[in-house]
PAZAPA-4460 file (N, C-alpha, C; in steps of 0.05 Angstrom, whole numbers, plus 32768, in hexadecimal, padded with zeros to 4 digits):
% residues 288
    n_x    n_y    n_z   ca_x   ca_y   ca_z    c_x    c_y    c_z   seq   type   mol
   8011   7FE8   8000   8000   8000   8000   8011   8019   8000     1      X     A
   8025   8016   8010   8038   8033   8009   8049   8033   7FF7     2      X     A
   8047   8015   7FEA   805D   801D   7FD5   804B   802E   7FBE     3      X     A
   8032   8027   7FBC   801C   8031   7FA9   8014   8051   7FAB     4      X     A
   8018   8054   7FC6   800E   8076   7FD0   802D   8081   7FC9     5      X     A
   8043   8075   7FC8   8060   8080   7FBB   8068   8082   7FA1     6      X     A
   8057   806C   7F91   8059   8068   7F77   804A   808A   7F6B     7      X     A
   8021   8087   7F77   8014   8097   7F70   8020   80B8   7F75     8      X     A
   8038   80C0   7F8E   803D   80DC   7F89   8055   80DE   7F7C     9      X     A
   805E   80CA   7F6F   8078   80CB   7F5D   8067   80D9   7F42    10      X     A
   8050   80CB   7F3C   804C   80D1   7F27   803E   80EE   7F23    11      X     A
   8036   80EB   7F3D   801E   8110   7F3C   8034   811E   7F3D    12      X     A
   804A   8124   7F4E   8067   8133   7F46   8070   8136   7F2A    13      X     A
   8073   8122   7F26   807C   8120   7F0D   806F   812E   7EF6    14      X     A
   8056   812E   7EF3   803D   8139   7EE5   803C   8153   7EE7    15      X     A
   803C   815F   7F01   8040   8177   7F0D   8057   818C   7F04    16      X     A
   806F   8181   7F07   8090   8182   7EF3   808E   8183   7ED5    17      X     A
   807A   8174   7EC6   8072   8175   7EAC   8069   818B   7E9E    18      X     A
   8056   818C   7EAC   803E   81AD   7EA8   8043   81BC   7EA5    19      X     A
   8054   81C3   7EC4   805E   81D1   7ED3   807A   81E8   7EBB    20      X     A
   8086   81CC   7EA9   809F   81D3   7EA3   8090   81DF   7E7B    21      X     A
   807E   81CC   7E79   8073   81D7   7E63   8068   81EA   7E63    22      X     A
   8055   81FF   7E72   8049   820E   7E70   806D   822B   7E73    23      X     A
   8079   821B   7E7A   8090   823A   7E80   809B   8235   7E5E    24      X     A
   80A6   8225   7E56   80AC   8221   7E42   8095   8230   7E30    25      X     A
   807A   822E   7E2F   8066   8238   7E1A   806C   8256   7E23    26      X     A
   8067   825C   7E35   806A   8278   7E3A   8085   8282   7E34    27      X     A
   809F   8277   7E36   80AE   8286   7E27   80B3   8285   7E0D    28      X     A
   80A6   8273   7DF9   80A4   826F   7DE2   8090   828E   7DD6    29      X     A
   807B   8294   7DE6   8068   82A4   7DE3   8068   82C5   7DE5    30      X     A
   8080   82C6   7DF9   8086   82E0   7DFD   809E   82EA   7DF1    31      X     A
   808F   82FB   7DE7   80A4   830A   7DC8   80AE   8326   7DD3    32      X     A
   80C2   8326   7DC4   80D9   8336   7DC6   80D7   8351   7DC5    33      X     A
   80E7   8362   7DD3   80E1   8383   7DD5   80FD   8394   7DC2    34      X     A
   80EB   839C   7DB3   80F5   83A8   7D9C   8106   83C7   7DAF    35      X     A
   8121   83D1   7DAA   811F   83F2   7DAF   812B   83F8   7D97    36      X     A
   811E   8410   7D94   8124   841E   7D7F   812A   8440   7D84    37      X     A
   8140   8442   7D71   814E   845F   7D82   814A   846C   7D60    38      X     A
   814E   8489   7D69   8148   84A1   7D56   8159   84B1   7D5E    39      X     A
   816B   84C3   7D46   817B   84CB   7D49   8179   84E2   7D2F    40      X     A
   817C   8507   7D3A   8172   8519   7D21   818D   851D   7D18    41      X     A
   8194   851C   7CFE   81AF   852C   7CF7   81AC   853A   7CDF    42      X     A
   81BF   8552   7CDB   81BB   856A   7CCB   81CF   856F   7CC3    43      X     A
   81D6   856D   7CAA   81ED   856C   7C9F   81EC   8571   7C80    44      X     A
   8205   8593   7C78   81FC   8594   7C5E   81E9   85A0   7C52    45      X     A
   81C9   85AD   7C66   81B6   85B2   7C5D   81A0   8593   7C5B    46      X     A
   81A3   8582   7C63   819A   856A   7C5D   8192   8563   7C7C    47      X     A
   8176   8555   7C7D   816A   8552   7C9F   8169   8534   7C95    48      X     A
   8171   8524   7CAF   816C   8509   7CA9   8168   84F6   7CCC    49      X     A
   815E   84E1   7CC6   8157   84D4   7CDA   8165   84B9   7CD8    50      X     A
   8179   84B8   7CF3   8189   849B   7CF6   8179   848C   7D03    51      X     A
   8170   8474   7CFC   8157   8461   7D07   816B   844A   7D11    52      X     A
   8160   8445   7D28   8170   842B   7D2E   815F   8415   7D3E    53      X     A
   8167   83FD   7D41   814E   83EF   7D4A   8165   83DD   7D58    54      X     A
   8160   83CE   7D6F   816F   83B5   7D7C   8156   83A5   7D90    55      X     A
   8161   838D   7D91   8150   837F   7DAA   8167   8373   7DB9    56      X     A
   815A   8367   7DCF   8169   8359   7DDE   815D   8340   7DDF    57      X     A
   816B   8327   7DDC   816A   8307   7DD3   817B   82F8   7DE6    58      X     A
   816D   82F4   7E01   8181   82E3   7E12   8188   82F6   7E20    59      X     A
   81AD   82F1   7E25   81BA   8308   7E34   81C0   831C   7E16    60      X     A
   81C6   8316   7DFE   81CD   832B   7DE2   81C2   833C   7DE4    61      X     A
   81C7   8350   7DD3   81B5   8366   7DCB   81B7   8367   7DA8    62      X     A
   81AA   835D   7D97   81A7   8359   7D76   819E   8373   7D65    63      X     A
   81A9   837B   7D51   81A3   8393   7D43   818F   8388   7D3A    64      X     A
   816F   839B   7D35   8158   8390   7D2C   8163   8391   7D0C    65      X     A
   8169   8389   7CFB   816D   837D   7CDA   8154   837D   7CD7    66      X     A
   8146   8383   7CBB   8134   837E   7CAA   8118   838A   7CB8    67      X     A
   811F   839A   7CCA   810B   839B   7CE1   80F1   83B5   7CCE    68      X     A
   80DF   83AF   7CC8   80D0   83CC   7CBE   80BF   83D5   7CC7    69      X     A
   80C7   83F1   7CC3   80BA   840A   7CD8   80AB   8420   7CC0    70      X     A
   8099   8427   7CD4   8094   843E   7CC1   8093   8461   7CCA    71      X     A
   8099   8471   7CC5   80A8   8489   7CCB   8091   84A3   7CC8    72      X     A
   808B   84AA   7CD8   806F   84BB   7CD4   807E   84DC   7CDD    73      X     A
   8072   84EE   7CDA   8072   850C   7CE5   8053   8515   7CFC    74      X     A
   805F   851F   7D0A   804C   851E   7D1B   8041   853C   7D1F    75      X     A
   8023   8545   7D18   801F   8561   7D15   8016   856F   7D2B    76      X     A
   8011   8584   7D26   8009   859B   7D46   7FF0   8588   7D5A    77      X     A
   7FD6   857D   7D45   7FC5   856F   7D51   7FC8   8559   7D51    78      X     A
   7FE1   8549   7D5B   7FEB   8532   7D61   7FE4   8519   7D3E    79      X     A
   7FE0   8525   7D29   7FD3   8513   7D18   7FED   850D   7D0A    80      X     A
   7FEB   84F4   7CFF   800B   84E8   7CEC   8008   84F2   7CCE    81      X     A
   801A   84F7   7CC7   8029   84F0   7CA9   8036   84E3   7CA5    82      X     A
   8029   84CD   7C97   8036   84B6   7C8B   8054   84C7   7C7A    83      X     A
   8072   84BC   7C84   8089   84CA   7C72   808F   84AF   7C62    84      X     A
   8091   8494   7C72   80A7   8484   7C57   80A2   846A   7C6F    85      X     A
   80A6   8451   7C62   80AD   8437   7C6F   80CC   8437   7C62    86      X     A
   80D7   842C   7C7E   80F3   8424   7C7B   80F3   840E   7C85    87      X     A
   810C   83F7   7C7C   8113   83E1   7C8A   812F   83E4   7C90    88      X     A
   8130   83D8   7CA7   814C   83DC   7CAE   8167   83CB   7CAB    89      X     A
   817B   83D5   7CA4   8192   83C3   7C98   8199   83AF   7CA8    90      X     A
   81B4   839F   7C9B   81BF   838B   7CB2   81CB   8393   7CCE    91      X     A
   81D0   83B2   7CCA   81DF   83C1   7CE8   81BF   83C6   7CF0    92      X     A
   81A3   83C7   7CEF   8192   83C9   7CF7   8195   83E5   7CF9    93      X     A
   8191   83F2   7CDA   8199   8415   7CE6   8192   8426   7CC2    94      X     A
   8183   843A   7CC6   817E   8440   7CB0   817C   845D   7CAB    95      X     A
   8185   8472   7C9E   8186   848A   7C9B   8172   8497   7C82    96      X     A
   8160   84A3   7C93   8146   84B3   7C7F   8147   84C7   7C81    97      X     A
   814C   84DA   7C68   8147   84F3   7C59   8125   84FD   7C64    98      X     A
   812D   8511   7C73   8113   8518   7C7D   8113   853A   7C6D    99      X     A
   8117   8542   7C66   8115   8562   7C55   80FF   8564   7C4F   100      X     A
   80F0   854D   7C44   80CC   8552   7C43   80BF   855C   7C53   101      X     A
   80C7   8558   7C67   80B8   855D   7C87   80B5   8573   7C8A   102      X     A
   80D2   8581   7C81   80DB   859F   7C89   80D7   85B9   7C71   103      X     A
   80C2   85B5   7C66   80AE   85C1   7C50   80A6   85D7   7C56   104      X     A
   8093   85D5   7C74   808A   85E4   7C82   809D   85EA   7C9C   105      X     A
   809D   860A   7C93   80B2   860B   7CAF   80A8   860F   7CC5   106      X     A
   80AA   860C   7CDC   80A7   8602   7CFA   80C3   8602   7D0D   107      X     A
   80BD   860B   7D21   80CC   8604   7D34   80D9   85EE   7D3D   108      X     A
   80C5   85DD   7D3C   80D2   85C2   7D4B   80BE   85B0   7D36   109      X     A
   80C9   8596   7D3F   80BD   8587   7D32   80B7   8565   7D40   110      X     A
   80A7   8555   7D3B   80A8   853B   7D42   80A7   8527   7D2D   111      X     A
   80B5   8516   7D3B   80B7   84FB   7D27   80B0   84DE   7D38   112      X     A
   809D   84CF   7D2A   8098   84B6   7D28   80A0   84A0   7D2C   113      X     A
   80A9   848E   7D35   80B1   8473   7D26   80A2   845F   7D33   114      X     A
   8098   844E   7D1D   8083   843A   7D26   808C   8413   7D1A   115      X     A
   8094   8406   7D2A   8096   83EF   7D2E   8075   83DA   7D2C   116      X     A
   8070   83D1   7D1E   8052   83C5   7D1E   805A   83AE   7D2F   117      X     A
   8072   839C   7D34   8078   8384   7D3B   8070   836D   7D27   118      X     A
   8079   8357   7D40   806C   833E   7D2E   8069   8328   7D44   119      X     A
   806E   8304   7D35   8068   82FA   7D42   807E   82F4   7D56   120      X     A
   80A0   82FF   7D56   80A8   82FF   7D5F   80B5   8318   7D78   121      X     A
   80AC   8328   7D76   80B5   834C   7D78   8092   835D   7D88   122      X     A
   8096   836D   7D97   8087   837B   7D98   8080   8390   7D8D   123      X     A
   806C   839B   7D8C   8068   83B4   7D7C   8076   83C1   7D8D   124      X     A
   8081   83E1   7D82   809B   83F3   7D93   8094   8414   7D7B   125      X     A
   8095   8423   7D92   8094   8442   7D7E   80A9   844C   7D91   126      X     A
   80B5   8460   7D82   80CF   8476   7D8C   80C5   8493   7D7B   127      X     A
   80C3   84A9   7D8F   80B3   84C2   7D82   80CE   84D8   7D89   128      X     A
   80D3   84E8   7D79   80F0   84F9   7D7E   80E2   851B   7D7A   129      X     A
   80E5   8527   7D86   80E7   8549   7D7C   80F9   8556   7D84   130      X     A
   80FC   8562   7D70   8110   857B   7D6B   8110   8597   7D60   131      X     A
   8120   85A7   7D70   811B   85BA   7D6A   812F   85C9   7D56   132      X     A
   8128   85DA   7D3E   813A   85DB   7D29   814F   85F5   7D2E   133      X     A
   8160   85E7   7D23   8186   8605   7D25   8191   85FD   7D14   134      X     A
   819C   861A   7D18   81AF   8621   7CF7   81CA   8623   7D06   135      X     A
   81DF   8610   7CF7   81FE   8618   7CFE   820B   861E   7CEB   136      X     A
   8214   8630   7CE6   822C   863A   7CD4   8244   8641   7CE0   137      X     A
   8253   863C   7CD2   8272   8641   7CD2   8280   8645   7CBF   138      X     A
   8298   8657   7CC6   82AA   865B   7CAF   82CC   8668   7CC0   139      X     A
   82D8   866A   7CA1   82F6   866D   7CAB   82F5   8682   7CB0   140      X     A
   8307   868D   7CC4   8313   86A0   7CD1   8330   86A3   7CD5   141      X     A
   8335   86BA   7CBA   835D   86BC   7CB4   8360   86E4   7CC5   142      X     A
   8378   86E4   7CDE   837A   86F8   7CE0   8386   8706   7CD4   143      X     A
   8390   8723   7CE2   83A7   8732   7CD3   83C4   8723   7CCF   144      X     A
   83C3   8713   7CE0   83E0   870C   7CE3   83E3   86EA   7CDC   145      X     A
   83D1   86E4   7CC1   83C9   86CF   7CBD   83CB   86B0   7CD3   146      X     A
   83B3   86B5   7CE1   83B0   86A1   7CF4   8395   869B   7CEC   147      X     A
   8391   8681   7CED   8375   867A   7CE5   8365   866F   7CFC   148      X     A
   8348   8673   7D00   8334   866A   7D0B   831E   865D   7D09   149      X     A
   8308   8656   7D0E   82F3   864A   7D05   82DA   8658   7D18   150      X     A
   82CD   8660   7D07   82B1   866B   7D1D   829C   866A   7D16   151      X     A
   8291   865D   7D28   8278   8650   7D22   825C   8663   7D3C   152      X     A
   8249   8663   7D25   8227   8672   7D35   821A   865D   7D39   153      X     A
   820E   865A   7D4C   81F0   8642   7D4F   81DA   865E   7D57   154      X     A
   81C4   8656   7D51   81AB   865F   7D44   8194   864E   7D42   155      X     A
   8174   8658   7D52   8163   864E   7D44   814E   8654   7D30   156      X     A
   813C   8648   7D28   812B   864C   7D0A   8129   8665   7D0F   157      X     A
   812B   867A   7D22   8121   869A   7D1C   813C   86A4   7D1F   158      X     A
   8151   869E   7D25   8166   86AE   7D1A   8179   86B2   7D38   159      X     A
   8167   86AA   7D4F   816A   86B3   7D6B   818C   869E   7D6D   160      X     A
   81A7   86AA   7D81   81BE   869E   7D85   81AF   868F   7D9B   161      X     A
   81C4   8672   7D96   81B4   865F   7DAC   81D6   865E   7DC8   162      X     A
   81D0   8667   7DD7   81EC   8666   7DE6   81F0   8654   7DF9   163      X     A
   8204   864C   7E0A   8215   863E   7E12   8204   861F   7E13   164      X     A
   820E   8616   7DF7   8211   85FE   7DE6   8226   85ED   7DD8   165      X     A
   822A   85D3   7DE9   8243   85CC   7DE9   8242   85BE   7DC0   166      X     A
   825C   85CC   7DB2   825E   85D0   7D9D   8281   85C0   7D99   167      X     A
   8282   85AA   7D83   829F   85A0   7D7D   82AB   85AD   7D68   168      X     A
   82C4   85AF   7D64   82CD   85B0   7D4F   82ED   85A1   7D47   169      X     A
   82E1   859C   7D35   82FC   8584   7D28   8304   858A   7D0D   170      X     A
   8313   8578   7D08   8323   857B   7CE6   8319   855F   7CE3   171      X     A
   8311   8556   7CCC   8306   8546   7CBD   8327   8538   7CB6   172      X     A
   8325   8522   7CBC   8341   8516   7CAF   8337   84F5   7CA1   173      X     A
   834A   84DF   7CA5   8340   84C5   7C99   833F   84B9   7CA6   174      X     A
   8346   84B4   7CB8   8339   84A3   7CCA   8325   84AC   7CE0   175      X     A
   832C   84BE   7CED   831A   84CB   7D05   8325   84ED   7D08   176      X     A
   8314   84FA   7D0C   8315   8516   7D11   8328   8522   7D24   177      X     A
   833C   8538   7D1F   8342   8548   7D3C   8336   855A   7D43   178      X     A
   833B   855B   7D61   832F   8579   7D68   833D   858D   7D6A   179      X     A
   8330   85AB   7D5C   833D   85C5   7D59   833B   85D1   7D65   180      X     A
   8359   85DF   7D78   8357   85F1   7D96   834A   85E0   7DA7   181      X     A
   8331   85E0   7DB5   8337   85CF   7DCB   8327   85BB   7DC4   182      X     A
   8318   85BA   7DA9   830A   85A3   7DA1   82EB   85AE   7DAD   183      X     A
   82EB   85AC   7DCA   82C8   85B7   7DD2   82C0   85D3   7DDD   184      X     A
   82AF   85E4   7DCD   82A8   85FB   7DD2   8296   85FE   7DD8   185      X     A
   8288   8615   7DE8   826E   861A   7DEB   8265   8637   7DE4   186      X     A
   824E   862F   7DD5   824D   8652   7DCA   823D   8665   7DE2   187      X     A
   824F   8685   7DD7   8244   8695   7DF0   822D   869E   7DE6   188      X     A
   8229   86BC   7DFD   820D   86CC   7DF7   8203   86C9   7DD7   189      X     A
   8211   86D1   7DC9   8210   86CB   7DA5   820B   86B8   7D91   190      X     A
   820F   869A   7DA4   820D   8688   7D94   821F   8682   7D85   191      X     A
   823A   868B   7D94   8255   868C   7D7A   8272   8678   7D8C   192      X     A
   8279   866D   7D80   8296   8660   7D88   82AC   866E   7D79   193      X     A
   82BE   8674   7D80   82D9   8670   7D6C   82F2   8662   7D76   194      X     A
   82F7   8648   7D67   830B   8639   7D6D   8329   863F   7D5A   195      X     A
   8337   8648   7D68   8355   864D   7D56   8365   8632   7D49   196      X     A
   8370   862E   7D31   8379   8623   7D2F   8395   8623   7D32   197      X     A
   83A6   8615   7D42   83BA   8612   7D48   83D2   860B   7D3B   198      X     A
   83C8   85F8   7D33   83E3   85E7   7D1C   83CE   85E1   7D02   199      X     A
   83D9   85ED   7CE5   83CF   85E2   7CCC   83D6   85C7   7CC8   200      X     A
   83C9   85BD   7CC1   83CA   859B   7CBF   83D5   8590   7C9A   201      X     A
   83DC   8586   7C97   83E5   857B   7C72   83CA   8572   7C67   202      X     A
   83C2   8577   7C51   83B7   8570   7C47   83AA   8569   7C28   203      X     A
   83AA   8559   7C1C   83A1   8557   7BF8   83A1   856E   7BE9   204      X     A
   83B4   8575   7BDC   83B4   8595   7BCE   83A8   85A9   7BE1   205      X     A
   83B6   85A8   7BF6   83B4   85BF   7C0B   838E   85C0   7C1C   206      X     A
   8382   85A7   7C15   8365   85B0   7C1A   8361   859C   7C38   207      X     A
   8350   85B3   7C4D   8349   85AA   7C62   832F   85AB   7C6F   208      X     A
   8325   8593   7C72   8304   859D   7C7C   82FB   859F   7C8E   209      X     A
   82F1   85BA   7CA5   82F0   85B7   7CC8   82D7   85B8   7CC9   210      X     A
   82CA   85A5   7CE0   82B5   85A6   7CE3   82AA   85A9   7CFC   211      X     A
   8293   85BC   7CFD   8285   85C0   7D12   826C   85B0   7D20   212      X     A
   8270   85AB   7D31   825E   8593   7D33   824E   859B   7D54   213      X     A
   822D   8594   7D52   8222   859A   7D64   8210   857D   7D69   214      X     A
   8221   856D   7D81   821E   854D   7D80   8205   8542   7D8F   215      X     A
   81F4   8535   7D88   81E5   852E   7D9B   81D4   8539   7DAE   216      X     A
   81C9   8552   7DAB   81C2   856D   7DB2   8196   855F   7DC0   217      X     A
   8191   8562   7DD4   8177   8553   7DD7   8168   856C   7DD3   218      X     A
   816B   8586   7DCA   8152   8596   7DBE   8165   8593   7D9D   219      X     A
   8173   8597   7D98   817C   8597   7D78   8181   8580   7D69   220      X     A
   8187   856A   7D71   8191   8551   7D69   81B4   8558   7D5C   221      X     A
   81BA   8550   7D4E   81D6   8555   7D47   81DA   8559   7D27   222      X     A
   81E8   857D   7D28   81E9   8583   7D11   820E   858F   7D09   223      X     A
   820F   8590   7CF3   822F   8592   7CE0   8235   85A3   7CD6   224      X     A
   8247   85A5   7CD8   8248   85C6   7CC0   825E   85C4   7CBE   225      X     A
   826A   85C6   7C9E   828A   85BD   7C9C   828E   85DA   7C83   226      X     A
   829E   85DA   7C93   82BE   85F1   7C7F   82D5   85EC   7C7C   227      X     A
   82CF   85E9   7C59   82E1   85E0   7C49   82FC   85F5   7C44   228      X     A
   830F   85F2   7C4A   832A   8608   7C3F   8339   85F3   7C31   229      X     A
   834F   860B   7C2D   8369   85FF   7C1B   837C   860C   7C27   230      X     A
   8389   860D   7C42   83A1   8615   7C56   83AB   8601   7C58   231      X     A
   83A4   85EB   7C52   83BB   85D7   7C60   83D4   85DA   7C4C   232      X     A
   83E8   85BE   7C58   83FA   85C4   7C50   83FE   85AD   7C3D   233      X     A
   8406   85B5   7C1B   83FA   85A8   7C0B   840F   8587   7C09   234      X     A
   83F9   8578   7C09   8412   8559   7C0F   8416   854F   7BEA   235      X     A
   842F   854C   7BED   843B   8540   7BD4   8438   8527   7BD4   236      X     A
   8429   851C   7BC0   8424   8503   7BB4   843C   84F0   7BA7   237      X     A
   8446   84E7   7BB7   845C   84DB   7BB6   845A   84B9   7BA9   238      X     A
   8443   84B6   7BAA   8439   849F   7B9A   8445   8490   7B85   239      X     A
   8449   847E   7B80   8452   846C   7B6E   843C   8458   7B66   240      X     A
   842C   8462   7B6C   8413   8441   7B64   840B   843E   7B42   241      X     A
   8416   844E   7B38   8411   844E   7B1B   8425   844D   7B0C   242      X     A
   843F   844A   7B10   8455   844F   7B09   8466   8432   7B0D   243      X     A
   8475   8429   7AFC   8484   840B   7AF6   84A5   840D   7B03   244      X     A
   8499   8406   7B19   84B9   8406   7B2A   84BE   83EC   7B35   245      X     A
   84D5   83EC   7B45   84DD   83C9   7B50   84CF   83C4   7B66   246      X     A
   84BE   83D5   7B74   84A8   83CE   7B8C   848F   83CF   7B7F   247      X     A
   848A   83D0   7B70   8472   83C7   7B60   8465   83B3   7B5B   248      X     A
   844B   83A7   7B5B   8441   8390   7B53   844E   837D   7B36   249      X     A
   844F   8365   7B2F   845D   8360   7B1C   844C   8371   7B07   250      X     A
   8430   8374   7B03   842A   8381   7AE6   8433   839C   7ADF   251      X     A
   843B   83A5   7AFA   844D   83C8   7AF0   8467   83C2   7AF5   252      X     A
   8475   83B0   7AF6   8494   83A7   7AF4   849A   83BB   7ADE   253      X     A
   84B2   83C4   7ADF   84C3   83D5   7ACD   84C3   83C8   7AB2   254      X     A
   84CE   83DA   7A9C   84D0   83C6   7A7D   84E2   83BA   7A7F   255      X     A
   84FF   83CE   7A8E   850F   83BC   7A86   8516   83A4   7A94   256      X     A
   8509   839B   7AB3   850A   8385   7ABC   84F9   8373   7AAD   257      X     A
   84DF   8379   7A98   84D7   8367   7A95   84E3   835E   7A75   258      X     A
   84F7   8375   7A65   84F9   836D   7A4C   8516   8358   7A50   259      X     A
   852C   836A   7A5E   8547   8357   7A63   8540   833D   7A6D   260      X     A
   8533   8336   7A84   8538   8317   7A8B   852D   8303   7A71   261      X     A
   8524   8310   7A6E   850D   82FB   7A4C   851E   8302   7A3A   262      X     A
   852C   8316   7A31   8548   8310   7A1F   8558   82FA   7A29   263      X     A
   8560   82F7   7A3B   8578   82F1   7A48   856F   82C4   7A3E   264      X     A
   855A   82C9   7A47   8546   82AF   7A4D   854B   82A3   7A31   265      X     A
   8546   82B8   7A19   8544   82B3   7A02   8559   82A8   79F4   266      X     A
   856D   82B8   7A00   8585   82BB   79EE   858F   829B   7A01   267      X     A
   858A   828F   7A11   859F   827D   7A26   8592   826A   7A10   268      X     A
   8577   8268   7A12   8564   8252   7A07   8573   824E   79E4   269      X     A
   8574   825E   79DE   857A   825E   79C0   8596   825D   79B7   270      X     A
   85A3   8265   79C8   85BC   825B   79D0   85BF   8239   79D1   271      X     A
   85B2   8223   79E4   85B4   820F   79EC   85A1   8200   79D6   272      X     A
   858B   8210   79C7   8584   81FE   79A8   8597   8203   7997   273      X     A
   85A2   820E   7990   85B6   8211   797A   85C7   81FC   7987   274      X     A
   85D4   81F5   7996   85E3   81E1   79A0   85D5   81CA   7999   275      X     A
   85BF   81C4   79AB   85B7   81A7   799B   85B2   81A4   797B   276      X     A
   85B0   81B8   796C   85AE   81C3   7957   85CE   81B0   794B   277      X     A
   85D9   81BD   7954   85F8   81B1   7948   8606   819A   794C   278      X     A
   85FD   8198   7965   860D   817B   7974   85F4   8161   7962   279      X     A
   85E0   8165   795A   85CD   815A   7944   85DD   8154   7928   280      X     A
   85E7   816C   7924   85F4   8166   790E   860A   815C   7903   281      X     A
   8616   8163   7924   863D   8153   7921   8634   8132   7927   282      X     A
   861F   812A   7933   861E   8109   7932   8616   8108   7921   283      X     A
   85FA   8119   7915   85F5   8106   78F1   860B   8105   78DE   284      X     A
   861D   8118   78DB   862F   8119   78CB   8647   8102   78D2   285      X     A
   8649   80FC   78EB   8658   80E2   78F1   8654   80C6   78E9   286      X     A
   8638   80C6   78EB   862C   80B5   78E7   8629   80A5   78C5   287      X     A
   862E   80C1   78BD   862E   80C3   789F   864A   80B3   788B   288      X     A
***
């Protein structure tokens, strides 16, 4: 009898452990994934555009949303949408939209959209951004005593200086940017920086491009403004990549390395037939 009342809670345990372990399993099969999606304004050139980016988290990872599609609306005074564009997002889960349409009508500030529908794996997810619009310009600044500068205005849509706004400025180079004078400025009462430049840098037929940069800004988003000169100091193209020298790939090898050894080759070779050439003919003639 007790082995039967031991048998019977082996199995109700057991049953219990079953359920128990399938119903966690169904529910995590069932609960789908949380999409974030970030928005990012940049202004560059005269050109407004929106960096879209999407990731989840899978486990302990965090996965760039790839192929993920969103749709991108404008959002008006009485909260109502304008449909702007469906985007899908690349394999970096990241996509850059030309928004200039938007900015038709001028306004102060503006809002933007982004709408995730989900699926069966993903939740639905929106990210809404506003901003308010500025103008940066910059340009060179050569004194009397030829020293050069860079000075840059921030400004918004009415013209008003926006002041103490932390503002970069760098030289555009090839791999990563420097910073000019102290690299970070903040503009005063005026809305104005001026960064000295210190040391002229070398550059491609004397041309150098500094740019002003207002990064990541949570009323402006982040806008550019680049000035182009020709001060640097002009770098001589010392290049050989088109030109047939002895460090060269074999197809630009020099002529005369490639005409002498193939004489040389020719003349050994034709040299050593004329020999069998003869020694042919002093045994037939022996023979004879």
């Amino acid at each position: 009898m007790k082995n039967d009342n031991y048998i019977k809670q082996t199995i109700f345990t057991i049953c219990i452990l079953f359920f128990g372990f399938s119903s966690v399993t169904i529910n995590a099969k069932s609960k789908k994934l949380k999409a974030r999606i970030s928005i990012q304004y940049i202004k560059e050139s005269g050109q407004n555009n929106l960096a879209i980016a999407a990731k989840y988290k899978e486990g302990k990872l965090f996965k760039m949303g790839r192929g993920f599609k969103l749709k991108v609306y404008s959002v008006m005074d009485n909260d109502s949408l304008v449909f702007l564009e469906d985007v899908v997002l690349n394999p970096q889960g990241k996509f850059n939209l030309n928004i200039n349409k938007a900015f038709e009508k001028v306004q102060k500030s503006y809002t933007f959209k982004v709408i995730f529908a989900g699926s069966e794996k993903f939740k639905k997810a929106k990210k809404t951004i506003t901003i308010k619009i500025a103008n940066l310009t910059s340009k060179l600044i050569i004194s009397k005593d030829k020293k050069y500068s860079i000075e840059a205005t921030l400004t918004d849509v009415e013209g008003n200086p926006i002041p103490e706004t932390e503002v970069n400025v760098q030289l555009d180079r090839l791999f990563s940017p420097l910073p000019v004078g102290n690299g970070i400025y903040f503009t005063n009462e005026n809305g104005t920086i001026v960064a000295p430049i210190k040391e002229i840098m070398p550059g491609i037929n004397g041309k150098l491009n500094y740019e002003v940069l207002l990064k990541d800004n949570d009323d402006y988003g982040t806008i550019k403004s680049v000035v182009k000169t020709a001060i640097g100091k002009e770098i001589k193209d010392l290049s050989t990549f088109d030109q047939r020298t002895m460090w060269s790939p074999p197809t630009m090898a020099p002529w005369a390395d490639l005409i002498v050894p193939n004489l040389l080759i020719l003349g050994i070779w034709g040299t050593l037939v004329i020999l069998v050439i003869n020694l042919f003919r002093i045994s037939k003639h022996k023979n004879s």
